[in-house]
FIMI-603537 format. One line per field, with one value per residue: x, z, y of N, C-alpha, C in turn; residue in one letter. Coordinates in pm, whole numbers, m for minus. Atoms other than C-alpha are relative to their C-alpha. Layout:
BEGIN
n.c1 = [X|...]
n.c3 = [Z|...]
n.c2 = [Y|...]
ca.c1 = [X|...]
ca.c3 = [Z|...]
ca.c2 = [Y|...]
c.c1 = [X|...]
c.c3 = [Z|...]
c.c2 = [Y|...]
resn = [A|...]
This chain:
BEGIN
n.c1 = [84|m121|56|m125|m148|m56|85|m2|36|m116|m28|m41|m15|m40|118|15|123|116|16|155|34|m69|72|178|22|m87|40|36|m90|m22|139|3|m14|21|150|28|m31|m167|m66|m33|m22|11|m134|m11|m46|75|m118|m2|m46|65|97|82|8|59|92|100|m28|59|174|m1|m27|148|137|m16|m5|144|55|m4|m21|m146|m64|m41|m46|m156|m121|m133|m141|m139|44|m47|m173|m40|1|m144|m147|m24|m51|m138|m49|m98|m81|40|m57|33|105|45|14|91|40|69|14|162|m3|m3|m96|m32|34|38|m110|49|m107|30|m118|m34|124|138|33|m56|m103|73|91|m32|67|m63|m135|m91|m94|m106|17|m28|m109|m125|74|m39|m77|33|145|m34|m118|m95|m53|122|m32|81|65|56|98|104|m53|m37|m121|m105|m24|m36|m119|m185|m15|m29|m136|m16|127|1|98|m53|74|144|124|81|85|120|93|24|155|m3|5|111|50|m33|14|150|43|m53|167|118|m25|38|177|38|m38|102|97|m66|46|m44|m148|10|m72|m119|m47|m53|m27|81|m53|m21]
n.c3 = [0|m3|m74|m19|58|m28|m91|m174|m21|82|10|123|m22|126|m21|105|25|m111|m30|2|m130|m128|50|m12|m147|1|42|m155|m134|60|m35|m174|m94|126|39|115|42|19|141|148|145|m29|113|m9|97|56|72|m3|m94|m74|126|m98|m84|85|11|m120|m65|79|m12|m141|m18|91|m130|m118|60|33|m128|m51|54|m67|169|29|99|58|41|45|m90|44|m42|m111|24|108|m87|m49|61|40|m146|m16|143|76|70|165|36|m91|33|m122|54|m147|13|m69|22|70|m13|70|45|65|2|77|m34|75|27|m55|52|m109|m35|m75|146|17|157|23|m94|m50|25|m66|83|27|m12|100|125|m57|33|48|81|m148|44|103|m30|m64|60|m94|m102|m122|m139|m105|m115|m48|m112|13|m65|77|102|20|159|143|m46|15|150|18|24|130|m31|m119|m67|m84|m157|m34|m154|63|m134|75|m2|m115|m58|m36|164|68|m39|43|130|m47|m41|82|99|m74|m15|201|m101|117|m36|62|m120|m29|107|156|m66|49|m47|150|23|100|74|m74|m73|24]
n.c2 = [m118|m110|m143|m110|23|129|112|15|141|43|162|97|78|82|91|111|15|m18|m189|m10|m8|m109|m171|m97|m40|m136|m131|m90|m61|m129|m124|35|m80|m112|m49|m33|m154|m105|48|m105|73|122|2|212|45|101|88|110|113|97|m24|6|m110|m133|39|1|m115|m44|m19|m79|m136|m83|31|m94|m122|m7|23|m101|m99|m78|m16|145|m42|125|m5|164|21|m73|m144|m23|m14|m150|m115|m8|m23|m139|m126|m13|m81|99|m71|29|51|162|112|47|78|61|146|27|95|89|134|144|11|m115|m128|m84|m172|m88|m91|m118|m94|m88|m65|54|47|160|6|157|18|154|81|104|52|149|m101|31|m58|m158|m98|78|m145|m135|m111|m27|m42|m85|m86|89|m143|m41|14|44|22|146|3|107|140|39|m25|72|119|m117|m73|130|33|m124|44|m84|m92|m105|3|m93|40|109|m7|142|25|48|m148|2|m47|m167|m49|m4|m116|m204|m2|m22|m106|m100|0|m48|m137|11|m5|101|105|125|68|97|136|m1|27|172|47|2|156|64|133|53|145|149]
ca.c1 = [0|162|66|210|486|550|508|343|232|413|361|525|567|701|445|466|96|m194|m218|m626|m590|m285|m423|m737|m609|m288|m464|m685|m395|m282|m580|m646|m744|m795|m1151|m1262|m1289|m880|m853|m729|m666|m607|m257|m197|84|m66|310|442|506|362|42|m192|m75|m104|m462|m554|m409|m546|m894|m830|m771|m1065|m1301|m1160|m1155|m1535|m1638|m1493|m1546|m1215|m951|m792|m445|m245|114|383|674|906|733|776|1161|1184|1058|1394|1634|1486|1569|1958|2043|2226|2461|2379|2440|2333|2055|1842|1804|1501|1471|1204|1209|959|1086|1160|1475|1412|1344|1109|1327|1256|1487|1501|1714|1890|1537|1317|1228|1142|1354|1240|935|887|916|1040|1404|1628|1959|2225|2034|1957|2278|2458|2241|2283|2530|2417|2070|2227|2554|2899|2981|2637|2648|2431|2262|2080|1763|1529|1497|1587|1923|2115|2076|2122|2445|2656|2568|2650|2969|3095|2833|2972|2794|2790|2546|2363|2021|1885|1582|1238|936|846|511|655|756|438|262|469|411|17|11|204|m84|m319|m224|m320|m693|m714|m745|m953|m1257|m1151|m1270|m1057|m722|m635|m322|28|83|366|366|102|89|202]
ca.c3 = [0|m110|100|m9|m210|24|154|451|373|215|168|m63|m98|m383|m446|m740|m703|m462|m540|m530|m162|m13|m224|m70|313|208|43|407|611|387|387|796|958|617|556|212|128|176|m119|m452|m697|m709|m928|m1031|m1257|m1561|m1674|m1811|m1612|m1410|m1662|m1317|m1077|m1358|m1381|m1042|m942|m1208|m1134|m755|m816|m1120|m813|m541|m804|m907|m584|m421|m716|m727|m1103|m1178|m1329|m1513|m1565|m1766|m1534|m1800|m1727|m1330|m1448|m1671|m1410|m1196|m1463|m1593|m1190|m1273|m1627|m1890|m2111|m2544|m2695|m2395|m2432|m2093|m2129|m1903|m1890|m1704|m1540|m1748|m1551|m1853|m2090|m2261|m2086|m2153|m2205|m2389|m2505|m2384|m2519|m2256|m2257|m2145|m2555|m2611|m2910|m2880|m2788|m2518|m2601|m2498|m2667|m2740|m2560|m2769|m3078|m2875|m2825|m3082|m3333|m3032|m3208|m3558|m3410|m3190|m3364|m3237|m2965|m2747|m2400|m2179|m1855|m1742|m1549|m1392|m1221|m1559|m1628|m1489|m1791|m2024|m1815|m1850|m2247|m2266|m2537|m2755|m2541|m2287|m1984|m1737|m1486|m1366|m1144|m1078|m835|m1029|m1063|m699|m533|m458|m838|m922|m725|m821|m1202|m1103|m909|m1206|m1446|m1219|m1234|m1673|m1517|m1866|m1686|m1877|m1708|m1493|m1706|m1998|m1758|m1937|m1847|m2094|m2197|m2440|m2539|m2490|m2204|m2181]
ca.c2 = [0|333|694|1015|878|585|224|172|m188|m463|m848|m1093|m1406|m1675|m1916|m2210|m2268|m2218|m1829|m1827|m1954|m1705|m1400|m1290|m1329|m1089|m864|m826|m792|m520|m335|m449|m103|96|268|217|590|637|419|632|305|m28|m110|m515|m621|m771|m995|m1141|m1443|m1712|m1764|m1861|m1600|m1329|m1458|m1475|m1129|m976|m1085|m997|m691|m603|m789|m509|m202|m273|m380|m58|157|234|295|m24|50|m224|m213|m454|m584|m438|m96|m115|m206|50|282|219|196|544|714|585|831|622|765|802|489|248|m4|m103|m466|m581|m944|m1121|m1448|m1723|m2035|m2208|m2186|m1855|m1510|m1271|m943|m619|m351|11|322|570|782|492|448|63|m15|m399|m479|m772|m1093|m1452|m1534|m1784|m1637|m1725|m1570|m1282|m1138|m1331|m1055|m728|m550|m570|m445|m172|m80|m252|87|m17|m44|m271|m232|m581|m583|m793|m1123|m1269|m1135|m1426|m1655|m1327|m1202|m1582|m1589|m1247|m1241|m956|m694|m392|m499|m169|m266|m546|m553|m874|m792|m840|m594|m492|m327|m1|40|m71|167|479|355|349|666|845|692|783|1121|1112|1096|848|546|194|30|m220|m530|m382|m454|m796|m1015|m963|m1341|m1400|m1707|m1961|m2251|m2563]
c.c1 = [88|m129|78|104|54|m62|m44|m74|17|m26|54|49|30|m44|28|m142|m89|3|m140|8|105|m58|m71|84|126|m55|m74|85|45|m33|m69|m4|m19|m147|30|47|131|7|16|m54|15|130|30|133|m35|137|91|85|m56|m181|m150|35|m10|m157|m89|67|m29|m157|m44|m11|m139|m88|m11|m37|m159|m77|0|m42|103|62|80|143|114|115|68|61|84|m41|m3|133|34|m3|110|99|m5|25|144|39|50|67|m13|98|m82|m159|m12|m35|m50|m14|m60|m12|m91|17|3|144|m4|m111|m110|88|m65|138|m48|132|43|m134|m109|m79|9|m3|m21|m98|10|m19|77|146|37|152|77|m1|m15|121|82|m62|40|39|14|m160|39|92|132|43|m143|31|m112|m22|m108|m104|m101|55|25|144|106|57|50|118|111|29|13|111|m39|m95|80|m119|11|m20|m103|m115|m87|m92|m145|m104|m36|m144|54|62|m122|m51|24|m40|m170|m49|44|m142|m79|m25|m52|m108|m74|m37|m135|m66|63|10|92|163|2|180|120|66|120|32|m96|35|m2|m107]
c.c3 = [0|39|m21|m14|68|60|77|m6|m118|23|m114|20|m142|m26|m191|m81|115|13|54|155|59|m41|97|174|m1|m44|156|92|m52|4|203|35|m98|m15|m162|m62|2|m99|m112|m106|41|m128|0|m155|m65|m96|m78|140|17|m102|158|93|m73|33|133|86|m88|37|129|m38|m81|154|117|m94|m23|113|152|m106|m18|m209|58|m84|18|m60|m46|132|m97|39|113|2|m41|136|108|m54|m71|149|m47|m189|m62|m110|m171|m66|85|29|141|m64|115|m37|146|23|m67|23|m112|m90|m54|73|m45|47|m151|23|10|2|119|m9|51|m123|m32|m183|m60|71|28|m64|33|m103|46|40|m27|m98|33|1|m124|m162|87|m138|m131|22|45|m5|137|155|97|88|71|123|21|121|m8|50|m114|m27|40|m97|m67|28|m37|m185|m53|m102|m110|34|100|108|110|136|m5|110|m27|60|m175|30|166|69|2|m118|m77|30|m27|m165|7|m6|m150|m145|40|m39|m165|1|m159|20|m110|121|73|m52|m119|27|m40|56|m134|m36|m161|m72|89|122|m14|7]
c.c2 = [124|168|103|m12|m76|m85|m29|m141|m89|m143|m20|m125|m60|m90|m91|m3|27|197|38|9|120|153|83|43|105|101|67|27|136|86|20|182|128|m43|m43|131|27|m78|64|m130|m126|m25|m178|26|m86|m106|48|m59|m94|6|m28|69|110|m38|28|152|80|m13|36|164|54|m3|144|133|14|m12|157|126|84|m3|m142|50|m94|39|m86|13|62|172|23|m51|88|79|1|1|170|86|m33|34|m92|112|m55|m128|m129|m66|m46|m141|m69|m138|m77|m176|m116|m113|m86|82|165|140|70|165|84|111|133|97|42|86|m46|m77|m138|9|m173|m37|m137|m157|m150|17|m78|83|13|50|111|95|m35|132|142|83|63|60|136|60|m62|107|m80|m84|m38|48|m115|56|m94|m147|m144|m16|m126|m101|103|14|m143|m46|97|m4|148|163|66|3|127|m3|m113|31|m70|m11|14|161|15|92|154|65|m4|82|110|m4|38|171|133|3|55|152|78|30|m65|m107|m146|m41|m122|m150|26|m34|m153|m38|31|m112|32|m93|m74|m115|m110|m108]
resn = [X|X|X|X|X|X|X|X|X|X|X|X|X|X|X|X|X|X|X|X|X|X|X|X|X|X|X|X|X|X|X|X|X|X|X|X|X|X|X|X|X|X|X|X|X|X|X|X|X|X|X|X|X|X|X|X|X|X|X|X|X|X|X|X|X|X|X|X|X|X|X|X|X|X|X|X|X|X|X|X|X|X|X|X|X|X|X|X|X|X|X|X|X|X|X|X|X|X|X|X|X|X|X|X|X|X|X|X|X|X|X|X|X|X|X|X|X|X|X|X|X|X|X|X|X|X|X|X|X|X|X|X|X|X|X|X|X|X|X|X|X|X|X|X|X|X|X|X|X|X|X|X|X|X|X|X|X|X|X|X|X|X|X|X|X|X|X|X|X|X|X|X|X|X|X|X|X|X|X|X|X|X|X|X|X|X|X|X|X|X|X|X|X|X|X|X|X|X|X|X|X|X|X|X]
């Protein structure tokens, strides 16, 4: 839960499966002691990732936004990454290179100029063909930055790439929320039913 530009309530947990059941009773501890009426919004990352916790935190959240009457505002995970690699400047030339874990052999990562500008839009890869192309995509001079709870597969098949910085922490609540509150602020927002999930590739 974010107040006046910060957290004052914070679960998480890492869950395989059984999201449906831990969901609902974190979300009440969260809220525990909060009126309705202080609620502004309601912010859910719609993925990629996990194809049944997108799903079921996604429909938590429409359920609470309609149920309270509240804005509903969906964000990618590369867009609450982005939003921390654009607070640390990058210098002309260097390529943000968000990559998102997808538990299975190939990443989902997306490409992002020094302004925040996506230059590739997201999508699973193969990581060997990924960079093993880079520099004929981005000109041999470009300079990496790595993000995301992806980059450790991307960072050891890395070859022939200026890596500058790594950051291997994943999308987090209090990025989501400032990405939210900054939407929020647009006063554009979609009905909450029109907040759909960002699947890249189908499931198994």
């Amino acid at each position: 839960m974010r107040r006046n530009g910060v957290i004052v309530a914070c679960l998480r947990r890492e869950l395989a499966h059984g999201h449906a059941a831990v969901l609902p009773p974190m979300i009440r501890s969260v809220l525990d002691g909060i009126a309705c009426e202080q609620l502004r919004a309601i912010a859910v990352v719609t993925g990629p990732g996990s194809f049944t916790g997108i799903r079921i935190a996604i429909a938590a959240a429409r359920g609470l936004a309609l149920a309270l009457e509240l804005p509903l505002v969906g964000t990618s995970g590369f867009d609450v990454i982005g939003y921390r690699a654009a607070r640390r400047p990058a210098g002309a030339g260097t390529r943000d290179v968000i990559a998102i874990d997808s538990r299975r052999a190939e990443p989902f990562v997306e490409v992002r100029d020094g302004t925040g500008a996506v230059v590739e839009a997201g999508q699973a890869v193969e990581v060997d063909a990924f960079w093993s192309g880079f520099a004929i995509r981005h000109g041999p001079h470009a300079m990496v930055r790595l993000w995301g709870d992806g980059t450790g597969r991307m960072s050891t098949a890395c070859t022939g790439v200026r890596i500058l910085a790594v950051d291997a922490d994943g999308p987090s609540a209090a990025e989501a929320s400032a990405v939210a509150e900054e939407r929020l602020e647009t006063g554009a927002l979609p009905d909450p039913r029109s907040v759909r999930p960002l699947y890249l590739r189908a499931p198994l």
